[in-house]
C-alpha positions, 0 to 999 in steps of 0.5 A: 795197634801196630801203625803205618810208619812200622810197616818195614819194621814189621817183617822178619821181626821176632814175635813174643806171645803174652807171657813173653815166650818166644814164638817165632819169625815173622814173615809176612803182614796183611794190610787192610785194603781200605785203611792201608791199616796192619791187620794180620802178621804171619809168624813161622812156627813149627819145627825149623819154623815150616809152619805159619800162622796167622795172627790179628795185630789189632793189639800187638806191640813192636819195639825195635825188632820185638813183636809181642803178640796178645795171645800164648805161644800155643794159641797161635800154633793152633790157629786155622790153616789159611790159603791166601788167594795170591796177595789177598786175605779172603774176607771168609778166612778173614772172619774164621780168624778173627772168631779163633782169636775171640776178636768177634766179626771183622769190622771192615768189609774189604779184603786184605794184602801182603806189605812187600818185604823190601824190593817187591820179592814174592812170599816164597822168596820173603821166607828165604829171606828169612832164614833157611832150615837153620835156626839162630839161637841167642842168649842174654849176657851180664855186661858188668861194669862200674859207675861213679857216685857220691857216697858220703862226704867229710868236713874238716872241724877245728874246736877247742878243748881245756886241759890241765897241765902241771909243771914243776918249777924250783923257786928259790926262798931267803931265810934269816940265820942267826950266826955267832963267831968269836971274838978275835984279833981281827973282828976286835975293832968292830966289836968294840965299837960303840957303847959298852952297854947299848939297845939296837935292832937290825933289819935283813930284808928276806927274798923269796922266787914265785912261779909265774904263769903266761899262755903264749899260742903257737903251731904244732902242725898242719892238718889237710883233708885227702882222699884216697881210692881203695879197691874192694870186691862186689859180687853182682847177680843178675837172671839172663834168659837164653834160647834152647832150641829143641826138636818135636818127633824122630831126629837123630842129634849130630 
């Protein structure tokens, strides 16, 4: 139920039936006498909006400048036709309203009266204010953009692994070698010298190279975790609903 505070709000809001359908403007609202409580809104129907209907508010919903109303499109067409004495609801018009809408008997006893739209004007000059015989047709659209958000994130490890490596290394190796040379004017003196006939060793102490393994460590490079942006294309869809507003009976389209 609509409260007092939406008063204002109310008139030339645009009412929507239950199934979200468009319905028209609204252009006046009745209050109760008593309560000071809304009870019924007017919506201008028809072709070019010529017709206005009666509604009860007893369960409509506003938000912002969007009335929605809990009955179809064409129940509130159809509703009867009211003549409303000055600024009041006659309570006999009051009770055939609410036997339309299934609503039962009026619960209050009073009558009720016109919410004035902004500076007092009279219920002709409220409908001007509305609009004329032209109509403004609107339509959603996709406003599409983008937004940033965290997609995942990256941890730098470092881990070690063993490998085999092999080199080959040249080492060097002594060996004994058994060498004769003849006996000459030069070398007589050492090998006559001595016993002639004698026992005697001589030792020759043999060298060999051997490979020698050592692990030294050192850096090889430096590793840093970046980001970079890289552009890619999305194709976004969204339904967007769109007035068409169409005429009822002979019209020549210009």
């Amino acid at each position: 139920m609509l409260e007092n505070t939406q008063v204002e709000a109310v008139v030339g809001a645009t009412a929507y039936d239950s199934n979200g359908d468009k319905i028209g403007k609204v252009g006046q609202l009745f209050l109760d006498d008593q309560t000071g409580q809304p009870e019924f809104v007017t919506v201008n129907t028809g072709l070019f909006g010529t017709s206005e209907s009666f509604v009860p508010v007893e369960q409509a919903t506003l938000d912002g400048d969007r009335l929605t109303l809990p009955y179809t499109k064409d129940k509130v067409k159809d509703a009867p036709n009211v003549d409303v004495d000055g600024r009041h609801l006659d309570e006999s018009e009051e009770q055939r309203l609410y036997e339309y809408y299934g609503l039962g008997e009026a619960w209050s006893s009073g009558g009720r009266h016109e919410q004035s739209v902004g500076d007092g004007q009279d219920r002709d000059a409220s409908r001007s204010r509305n609009g004329d015989d032209a109509m403004t047709r609107s339509e959603e659209r996709l406003d599409v953009g983008t937004t940033s958000q965290e997609a995942g994130r990256v941890r730098l490890r470092k881990y070690v692994v063993t490998e085999q490596e092999t080199h080959t290394v040249p080492v060097r190796k002594e060996k004994a070698v058994l060498e004769t040379e003849p006996i000459t004017d030069a070398n007589a003196g050492d090998a006559l010298d001595g016993p002639d006939i004698s026992e005697d060793e001589h030792e020759v102490v043999l060298h060999e190279e051997r490979p020698v393994v050592e692990k030294t460590t050192e850096p090889v490079e430096r590793v840093r975790l970046g980001t970079e942006s890289v552009t890619e294309q999305e194709t976004v869809t969204g339904d967007v609903r769109k007035e068409r507003i169409e005429a009822d009976g002979d019209v020549d389209r210009r």
